[in-house]
N, CA, C and O atoms as a GROMACS GRO file, in nm:
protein
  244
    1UNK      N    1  -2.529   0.215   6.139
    1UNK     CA    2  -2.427   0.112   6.136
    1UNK      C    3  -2.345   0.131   6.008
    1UNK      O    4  -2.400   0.090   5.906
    2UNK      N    5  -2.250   0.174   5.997
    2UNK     CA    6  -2.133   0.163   5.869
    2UNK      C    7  -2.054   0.038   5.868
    2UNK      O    8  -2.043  -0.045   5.957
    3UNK      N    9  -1.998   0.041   5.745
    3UNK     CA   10  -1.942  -0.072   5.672
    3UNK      C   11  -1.778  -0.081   5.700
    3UNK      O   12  -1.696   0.006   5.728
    4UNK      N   13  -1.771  -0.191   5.685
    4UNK     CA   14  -1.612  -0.204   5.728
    4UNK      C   15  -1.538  -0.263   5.615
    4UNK      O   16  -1.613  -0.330   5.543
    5UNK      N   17  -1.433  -0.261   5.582
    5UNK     CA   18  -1.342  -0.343   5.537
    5UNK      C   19  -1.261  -0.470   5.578
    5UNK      O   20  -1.152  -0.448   5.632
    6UNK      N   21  -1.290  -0.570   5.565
    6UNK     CA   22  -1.234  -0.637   5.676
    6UNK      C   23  -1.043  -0.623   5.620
    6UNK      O   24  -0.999  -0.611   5.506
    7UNK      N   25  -0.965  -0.630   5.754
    7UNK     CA   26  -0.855  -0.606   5.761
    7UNK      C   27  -0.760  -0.704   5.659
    7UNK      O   28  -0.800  -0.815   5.623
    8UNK      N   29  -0.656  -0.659   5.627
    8UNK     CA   30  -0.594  -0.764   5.544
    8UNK      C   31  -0.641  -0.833   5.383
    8UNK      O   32  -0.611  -0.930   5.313
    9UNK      N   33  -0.715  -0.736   5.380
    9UNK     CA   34  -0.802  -0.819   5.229
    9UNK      C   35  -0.796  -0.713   5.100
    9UNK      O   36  -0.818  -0.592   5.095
   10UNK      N   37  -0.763  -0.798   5.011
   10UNK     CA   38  -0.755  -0.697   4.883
   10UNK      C   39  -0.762  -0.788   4.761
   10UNK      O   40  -0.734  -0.908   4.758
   11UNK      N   41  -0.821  -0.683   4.626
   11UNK     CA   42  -0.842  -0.775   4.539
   11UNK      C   43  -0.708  -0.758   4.438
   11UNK      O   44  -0.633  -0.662   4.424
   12UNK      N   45  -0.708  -0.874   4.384
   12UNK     CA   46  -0.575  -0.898   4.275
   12UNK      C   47  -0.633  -0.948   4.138
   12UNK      O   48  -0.735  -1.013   4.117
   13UNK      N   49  -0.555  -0.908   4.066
   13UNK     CA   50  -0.564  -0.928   3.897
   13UNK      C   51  -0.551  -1.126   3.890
   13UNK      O   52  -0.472  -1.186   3.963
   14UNK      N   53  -0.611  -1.173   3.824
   14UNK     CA   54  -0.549  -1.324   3.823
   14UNK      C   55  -0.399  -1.310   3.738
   14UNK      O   56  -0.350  -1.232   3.656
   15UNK      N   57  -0.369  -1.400   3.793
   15UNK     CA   58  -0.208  -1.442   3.742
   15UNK      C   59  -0.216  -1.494   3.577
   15UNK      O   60  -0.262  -1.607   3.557
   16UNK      N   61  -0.185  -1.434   3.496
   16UNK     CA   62  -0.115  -1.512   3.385
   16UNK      C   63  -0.121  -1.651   3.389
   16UNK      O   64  -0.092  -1.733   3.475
   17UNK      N   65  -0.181  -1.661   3.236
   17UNK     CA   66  -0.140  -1.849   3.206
   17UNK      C   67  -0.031  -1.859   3.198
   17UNK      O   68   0.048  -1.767   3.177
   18UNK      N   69  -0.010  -1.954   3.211
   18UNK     CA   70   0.114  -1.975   3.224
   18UNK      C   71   0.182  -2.035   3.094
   18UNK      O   72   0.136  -2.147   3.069
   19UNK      N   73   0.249  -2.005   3.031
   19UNK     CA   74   0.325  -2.023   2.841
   19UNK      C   75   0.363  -2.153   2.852
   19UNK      O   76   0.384  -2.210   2.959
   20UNK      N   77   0.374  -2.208   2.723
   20UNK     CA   78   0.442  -2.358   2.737
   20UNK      C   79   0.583  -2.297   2.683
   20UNK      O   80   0.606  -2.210   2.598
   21UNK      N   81   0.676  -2.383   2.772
   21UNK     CA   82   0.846  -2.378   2.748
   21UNK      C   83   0.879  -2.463   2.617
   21UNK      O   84   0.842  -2.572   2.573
   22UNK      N   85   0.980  -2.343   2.569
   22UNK     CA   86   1.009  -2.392   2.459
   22UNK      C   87   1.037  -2.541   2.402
   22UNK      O   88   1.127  -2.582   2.476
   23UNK      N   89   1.004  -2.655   2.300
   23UNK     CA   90   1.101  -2.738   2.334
   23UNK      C   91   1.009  -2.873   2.419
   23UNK      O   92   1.055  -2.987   2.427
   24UNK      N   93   0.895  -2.839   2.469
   24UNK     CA   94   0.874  -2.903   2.552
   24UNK      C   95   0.745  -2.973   2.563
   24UNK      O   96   0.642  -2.943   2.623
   25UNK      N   97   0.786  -3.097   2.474
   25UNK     CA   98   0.590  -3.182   2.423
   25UNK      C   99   0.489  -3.158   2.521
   25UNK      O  100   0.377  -3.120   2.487
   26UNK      N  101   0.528  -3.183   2.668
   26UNK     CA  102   0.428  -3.185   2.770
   26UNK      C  103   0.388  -3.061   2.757
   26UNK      O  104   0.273  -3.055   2.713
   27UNK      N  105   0.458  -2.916   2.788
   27UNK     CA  106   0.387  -2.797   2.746
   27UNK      C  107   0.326  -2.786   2.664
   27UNK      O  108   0.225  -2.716   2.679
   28UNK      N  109   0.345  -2.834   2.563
   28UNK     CA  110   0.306  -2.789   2.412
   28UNK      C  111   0.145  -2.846   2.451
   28UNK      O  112   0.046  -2.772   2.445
   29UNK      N  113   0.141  -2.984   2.490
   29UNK     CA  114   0.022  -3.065   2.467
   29UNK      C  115  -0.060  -2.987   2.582
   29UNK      O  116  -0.179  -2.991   2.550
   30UNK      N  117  -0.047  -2.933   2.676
   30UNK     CA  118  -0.116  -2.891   2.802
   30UNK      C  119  -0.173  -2.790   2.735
   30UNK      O  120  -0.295  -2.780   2.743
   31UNK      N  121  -0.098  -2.694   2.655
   31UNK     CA  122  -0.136  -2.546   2.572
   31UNK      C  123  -0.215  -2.566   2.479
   31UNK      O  124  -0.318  -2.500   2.465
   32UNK      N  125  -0.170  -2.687   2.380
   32UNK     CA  126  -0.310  -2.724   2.298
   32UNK      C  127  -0.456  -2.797   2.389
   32UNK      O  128  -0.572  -2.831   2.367
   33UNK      N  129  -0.427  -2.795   2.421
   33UNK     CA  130  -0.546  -2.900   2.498
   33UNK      C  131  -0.643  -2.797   2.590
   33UNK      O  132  -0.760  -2.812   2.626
   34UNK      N  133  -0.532  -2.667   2.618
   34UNK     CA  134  -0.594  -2.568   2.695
   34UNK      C  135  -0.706  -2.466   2.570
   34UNK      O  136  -0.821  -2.430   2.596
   35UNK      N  137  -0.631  -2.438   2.436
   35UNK     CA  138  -0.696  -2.336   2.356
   35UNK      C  139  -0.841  -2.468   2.302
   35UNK      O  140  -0.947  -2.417   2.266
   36UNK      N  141  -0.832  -2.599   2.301
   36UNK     CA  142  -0.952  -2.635   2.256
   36UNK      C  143  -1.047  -2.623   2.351
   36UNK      O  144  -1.156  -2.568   2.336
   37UNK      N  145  -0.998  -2.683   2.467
   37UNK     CA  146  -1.117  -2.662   2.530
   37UNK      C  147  -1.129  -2.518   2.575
   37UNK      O  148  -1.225  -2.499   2.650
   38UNK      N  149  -1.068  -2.431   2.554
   38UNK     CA  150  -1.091  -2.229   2.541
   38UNK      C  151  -1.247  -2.246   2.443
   38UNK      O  152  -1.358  -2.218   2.488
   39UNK      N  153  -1.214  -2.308   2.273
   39UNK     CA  154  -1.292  -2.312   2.218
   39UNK      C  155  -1.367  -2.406   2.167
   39UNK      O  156  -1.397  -2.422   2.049
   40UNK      N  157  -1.400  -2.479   2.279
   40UNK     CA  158  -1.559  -2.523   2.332
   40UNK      C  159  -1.590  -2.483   2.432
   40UNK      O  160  -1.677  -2.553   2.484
   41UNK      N  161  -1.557  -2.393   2.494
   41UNK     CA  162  -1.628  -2.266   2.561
   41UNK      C  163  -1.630  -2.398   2.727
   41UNK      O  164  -1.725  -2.426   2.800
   42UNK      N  165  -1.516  -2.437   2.730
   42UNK     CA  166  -1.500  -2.520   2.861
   42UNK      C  167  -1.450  -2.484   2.957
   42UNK      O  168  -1.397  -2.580   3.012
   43UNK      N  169  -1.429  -2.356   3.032
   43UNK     CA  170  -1.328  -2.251   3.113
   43UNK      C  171  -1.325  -2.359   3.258
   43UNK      O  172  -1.259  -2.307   3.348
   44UNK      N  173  -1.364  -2.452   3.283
   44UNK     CA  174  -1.309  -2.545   3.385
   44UNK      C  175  -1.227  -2.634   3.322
   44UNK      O  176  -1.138  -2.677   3.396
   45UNK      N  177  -1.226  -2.673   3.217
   45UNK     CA  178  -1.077  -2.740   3.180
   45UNK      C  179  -0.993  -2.693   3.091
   45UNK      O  180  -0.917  -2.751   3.013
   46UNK      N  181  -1.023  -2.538   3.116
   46UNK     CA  182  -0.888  -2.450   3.050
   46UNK      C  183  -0.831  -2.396   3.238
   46UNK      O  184  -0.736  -2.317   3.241
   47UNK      N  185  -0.866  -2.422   3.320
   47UNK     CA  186  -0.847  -2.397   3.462
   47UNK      C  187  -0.748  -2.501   3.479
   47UNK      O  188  -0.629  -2.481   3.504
   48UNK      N  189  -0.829  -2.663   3.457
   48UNK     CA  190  -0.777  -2.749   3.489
   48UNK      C  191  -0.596  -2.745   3.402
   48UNK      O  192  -0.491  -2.756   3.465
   49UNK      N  193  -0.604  -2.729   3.268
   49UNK     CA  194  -0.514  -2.726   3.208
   49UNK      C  195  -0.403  -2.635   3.283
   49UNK      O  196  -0.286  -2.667   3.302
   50UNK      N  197  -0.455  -2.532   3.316
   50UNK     CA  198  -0.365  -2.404   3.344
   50UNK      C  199  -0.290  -2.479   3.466
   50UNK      O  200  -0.167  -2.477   3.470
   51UNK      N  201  -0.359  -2.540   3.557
   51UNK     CA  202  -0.291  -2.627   3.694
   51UNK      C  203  -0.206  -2.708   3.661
   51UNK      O  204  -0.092  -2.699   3.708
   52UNK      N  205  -0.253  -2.839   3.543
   52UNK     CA  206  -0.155  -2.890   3.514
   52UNK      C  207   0.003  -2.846   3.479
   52UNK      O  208   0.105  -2.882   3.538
   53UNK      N  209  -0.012  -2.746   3.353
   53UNK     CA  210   0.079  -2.690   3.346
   53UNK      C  211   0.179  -2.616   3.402
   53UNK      O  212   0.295  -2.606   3.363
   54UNK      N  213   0.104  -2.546   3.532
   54UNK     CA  214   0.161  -2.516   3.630
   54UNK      C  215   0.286  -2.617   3.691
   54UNK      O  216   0.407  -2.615   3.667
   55UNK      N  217   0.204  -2.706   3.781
   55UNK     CA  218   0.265  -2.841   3.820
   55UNK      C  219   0.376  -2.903   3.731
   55UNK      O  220   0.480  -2.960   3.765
   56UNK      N  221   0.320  -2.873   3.596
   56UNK     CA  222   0.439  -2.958   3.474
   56UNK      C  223   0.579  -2.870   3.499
   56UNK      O  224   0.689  -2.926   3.507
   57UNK      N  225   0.562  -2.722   3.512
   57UNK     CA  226   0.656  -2.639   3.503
   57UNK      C  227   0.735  -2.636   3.626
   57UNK      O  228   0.853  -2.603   3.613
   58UNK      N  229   0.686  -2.668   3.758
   58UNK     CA  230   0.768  -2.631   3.829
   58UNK      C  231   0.855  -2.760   3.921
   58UNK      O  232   0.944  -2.746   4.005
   59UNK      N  233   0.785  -2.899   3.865
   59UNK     CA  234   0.889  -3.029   3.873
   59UNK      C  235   0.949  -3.021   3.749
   59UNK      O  236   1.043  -3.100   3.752
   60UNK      N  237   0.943  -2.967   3.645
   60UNK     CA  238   1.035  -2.984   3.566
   60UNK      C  239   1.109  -2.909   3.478
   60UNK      O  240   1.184  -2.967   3.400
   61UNK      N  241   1.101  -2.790   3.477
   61UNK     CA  242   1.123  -2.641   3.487
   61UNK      C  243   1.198  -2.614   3.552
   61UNK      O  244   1.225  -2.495   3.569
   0.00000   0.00000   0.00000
């Protein structure tokens, strides 16, 4: 029995954090809030952060 690939599937690099825009408290605060909890070693609310910021950027961006 050999192995398959299933069709349509491939792996990808994750996407870039996303930068805070210049100028812009809500970025700024999402980016700080993201490197502390980076270092307290919290990578679910440097995730969470990264979403927010996301969301921040593209209603208001």
């Amino acid at each position: 029995m050999g192995t398959q690939k299933p069709q349509g599937y491939s792996l990808t690099e994750p996407s870039a954090e996303p930068a805070a825009a210049p100028g812009c408290a809500t970025c700024l605060s999402l980016s700080v809030a993201r490197q502390n909890a980076r270092c307290s070693d919290d990578y679910s609310a440097v995730s969470d952060c990264n979403v927010q910021l996301r969301q921040h950027q593209n209603e208001a961006h």
